[in-house]
Structure formats: structure tokens, C-alpha cells
N, C-alpha and C positions, 0 to 999 in steps of 0.2 A: 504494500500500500504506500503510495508518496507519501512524503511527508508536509503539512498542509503549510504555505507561506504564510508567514507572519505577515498581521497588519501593521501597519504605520504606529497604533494605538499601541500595540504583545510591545514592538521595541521599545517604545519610551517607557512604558510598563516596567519593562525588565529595565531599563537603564535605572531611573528611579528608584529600585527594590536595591541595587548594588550599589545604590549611595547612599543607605540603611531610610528610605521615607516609607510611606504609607502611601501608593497610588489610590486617589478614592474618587470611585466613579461620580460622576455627577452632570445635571444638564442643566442650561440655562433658560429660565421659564419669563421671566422678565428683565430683561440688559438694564432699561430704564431705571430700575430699583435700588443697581448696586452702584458703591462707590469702587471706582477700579481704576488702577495704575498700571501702565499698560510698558512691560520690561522690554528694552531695546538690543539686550545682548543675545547670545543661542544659549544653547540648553544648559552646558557645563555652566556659564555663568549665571542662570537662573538657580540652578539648584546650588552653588554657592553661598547666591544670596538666602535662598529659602533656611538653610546653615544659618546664614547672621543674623536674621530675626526670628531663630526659634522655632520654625515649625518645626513639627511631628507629622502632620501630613500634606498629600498636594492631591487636590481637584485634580480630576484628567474625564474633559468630556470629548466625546468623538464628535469629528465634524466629517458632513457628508456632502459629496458633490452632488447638487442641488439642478435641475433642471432650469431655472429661471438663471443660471448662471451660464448662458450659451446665450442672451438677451440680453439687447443694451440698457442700461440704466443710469439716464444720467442724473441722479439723485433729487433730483426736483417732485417734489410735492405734489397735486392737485393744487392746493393752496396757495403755495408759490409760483404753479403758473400762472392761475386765475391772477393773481398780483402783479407779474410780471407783462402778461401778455392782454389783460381785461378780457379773460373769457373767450366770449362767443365774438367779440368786436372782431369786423373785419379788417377797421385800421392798422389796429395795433401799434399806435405811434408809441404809447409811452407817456400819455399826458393820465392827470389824475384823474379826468372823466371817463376815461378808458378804463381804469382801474377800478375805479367805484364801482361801474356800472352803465352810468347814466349817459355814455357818450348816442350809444344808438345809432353808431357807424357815422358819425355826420352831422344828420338833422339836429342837434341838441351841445353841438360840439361848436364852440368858439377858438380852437386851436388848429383849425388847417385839414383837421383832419379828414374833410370831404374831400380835399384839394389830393389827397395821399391814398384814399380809396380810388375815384378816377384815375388818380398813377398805375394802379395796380391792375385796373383795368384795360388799359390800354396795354398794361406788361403783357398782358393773358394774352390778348388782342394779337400780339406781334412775337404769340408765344417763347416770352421772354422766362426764364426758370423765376420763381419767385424765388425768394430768399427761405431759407430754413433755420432754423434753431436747434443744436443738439435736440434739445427737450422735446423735439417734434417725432426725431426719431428711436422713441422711447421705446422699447418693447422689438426689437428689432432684431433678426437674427444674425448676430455676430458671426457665425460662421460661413456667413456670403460674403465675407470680407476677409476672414482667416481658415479656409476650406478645413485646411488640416484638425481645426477644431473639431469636424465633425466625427475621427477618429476617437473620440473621448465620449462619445454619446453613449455608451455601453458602460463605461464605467458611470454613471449617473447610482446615485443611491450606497455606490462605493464608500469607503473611510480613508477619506483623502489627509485628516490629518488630527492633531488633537490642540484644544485647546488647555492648558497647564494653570491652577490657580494657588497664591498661596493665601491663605484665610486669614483675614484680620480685619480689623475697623476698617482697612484701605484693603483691596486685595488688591495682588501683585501678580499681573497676568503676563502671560508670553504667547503665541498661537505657531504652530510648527507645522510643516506642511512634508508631505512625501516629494519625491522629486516629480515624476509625473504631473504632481498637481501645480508646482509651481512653473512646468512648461507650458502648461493650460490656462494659468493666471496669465503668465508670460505677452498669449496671443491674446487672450481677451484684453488686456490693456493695450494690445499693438491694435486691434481693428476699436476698441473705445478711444481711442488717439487719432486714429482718420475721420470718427463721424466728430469729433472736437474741433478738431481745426479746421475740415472743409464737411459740413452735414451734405450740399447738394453734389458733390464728388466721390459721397461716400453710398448716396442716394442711388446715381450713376452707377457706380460699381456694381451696388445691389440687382440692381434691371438689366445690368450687364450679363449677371451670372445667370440670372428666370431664364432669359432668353438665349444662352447658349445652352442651359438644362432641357431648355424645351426643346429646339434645335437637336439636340442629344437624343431625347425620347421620340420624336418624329420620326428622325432617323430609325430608328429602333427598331420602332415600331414598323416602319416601311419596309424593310427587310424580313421581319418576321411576315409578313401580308404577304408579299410578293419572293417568296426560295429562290433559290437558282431551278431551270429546267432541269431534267435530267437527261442526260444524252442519250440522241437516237441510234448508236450504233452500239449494236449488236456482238455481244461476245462471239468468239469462233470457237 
């Protein structure tokens, strides 16, 4: 019978146990609730420090790669768009009545802002790209941007790594990652750095990849429809 590979979690587990601590499972049900300090060196130096202030034991919660982690998220709110962008407004200039509410695209607006909706109209007009905002492309799959991501889709639900805490009035956190997981952090910050600096380039790309996929499966599909003949000549 093989013998089963250890997770990310067994090693730190055992590392921990040989620097005489108490590994103790734990999950985190509310972030919001604790006060935490969040440890900037790697592991040897955290459990050093867990040494200098005394513990007897360390938190070890498992963290899993997570399906909404293949999707962009540029950390903006509901609430912060609505602030940011006024909603439903089609201007979207940025004036306070945009933001309250009360602009009503225009009619109700003494800041230009009808002057700036007609601009946009005529952009459409002379189908001109409108401008985008990261925050537009919210929810977006990252991996039309860094393909190779979509090798990782199978490890989803996996124990990509653990989170380490040491208990006190202030806990003292560190979070470690397996290597794998941090080549997959890696690309997700490389294609969340293209929809950053250019959102309609990154938009582009996106439409780029549909339409060679599709391209791809037409093909495909055409070939399976239509075989090769089989030839007419006859064995001797």
C-alpha cells in the first residue's frame, strides 16, 4: 500500500510537536472579533517568538483553496461603489449629486453632467470603448488572463496551507502556504495587475480568449460532423 502524502497542515504539525508546542486545531468563525498581530518572519522565527512570550500552545487552522479564488476581486464594496460611482447614474462624473442620488443622469444636475452623458453618447455613436473601472470587472475569471491557472481547478477544496496563532490578549498570527499554492497566488496577482492598470485591455484579452475557444470548439466540432471518406480501393 503507498504511503499517503502528507499535507501542508501533518508538516507544520510535526514541525511544531519537535519544538516541544501543542499544535491545536482551530477555525476562525468571526476575523472581525479578534484582536491580531499579524508576524512578518517564517516559521522558525515565529515559533521562537511563541518561546518568548510563553506559550504552551499554537492555533493551527487549515486553509483551503477556495473556488471564488480563480475570480477577480477588486475589494470594493457595494457600498463603496454606490459612493464612488452614484449607483445607477449614467454620468458618473463624481459630483455629490451623483452620489447622493439625486442627480437623475442630468435633469436635476447643475454640474455638466448632461453635457458628459451626451459625450458618452456620441462615444457609443462612433463606437468609441467606454472607459472601465477595475471594480467593473468584479467577478471575473482570472484565468482568461493567466490560462495556466486553470490547471489548479482540481485542487479546489485542497489544504493549500495553514494559518499558525499564538493566544493572548493580542494574538500573534503568521499564515504559510504550500509551494503550489503560492505559484497560484503568484498568477492571480499577475492577471489582478493587468485588469488594474488597463481594465479595457484586460477586457480585450478576455473576448480574445471566448473567441478563439469558440473558434477551437467549431473546429471540433466540424471534424467530428464531417470524418474523413474512406477509400475506395479495394484490398487485393
Amino acid at each position: 500500500m503507498a504511503k499517503e502524502k502528507k499535507s501542508i497542515t501533518d508538516i507544520i504539525c510535526d514541525h511544531i510537536k519537535k519544538q516541544h508546542f501543542l499544535p491545536i486545531p482551530v477555525q476562525t468563525l468571526n476575523e472581525e472579533a479578534e484582536s491580531t498581530r499579524y508576524f512578518g518572519g517564517d516559521l522558525k522565527e515565529f515559533l521562537a517568538s511563541a518561546k518568548a512570550l510563553g506559550a504552551k500552545g499554537i492555533f493551527v487552522e487549515t486553509l483551503y483553496l477556495e473556488e471564488d479564488e480563480f475570480f477577480y476581486d477588486s475589494g470594493m464594496d457595494d457600498e463603496e461603489y454606490l459612493a464612488t460611482y452614484g449607483g445607477d447614474c449614467e454620468c458618473n462624473c463624481g459630483c455629490e449629486c451623483c452620489k447622493n442620488g439625486t442627480c437623475n443622469c442630468g435633469k436635476d444636475c447643475k454640474c455638466g453632467c448632461q453635457d458628459v452623458k451626451n459625450s458618452k453618447k456620441s462615444k457609443k455613436d462612433d463606437d468609441t470603448p467606454i472607459w472601465l473601472a477595475p471594480e467593473d470587472l468584479d467577478g471575473l475569471d482570472l484565468s482568461l488572463l493567466e490560462p495556466e491557472m486553470a490547471k489548479f481547478q482540481d485542487r479546489i477544496g485542497e489544504a493549500c496551507g495553514v494559518r499558525l496563532t499564538i493566544p493572548g490578549v493580542d494574538h500573534l498570527e503568521v499564515e504559510i502556504f504550500a509551494d503550489w499554492y503560492d505559484k497560484f497566488a503568484e498568477m492571480v496577482d499577475e492577471a489582478s495587475d493587468i485588469i488594474e492598470e488597463d481594465p479595457n485591455y484586460a477586457l480585450e484579452q478576455m473576448e480574445a480568449f471566448f473567441k478563439a475557444a469558440d473558434a477551437k470548439a467549431k473546429e471540433v466540432k466540424k471534424i467530428a460532423v464531417h470524418p474523413p471518406k474512406k477509400s475506395g480501393k479495394k484490398k487485393k
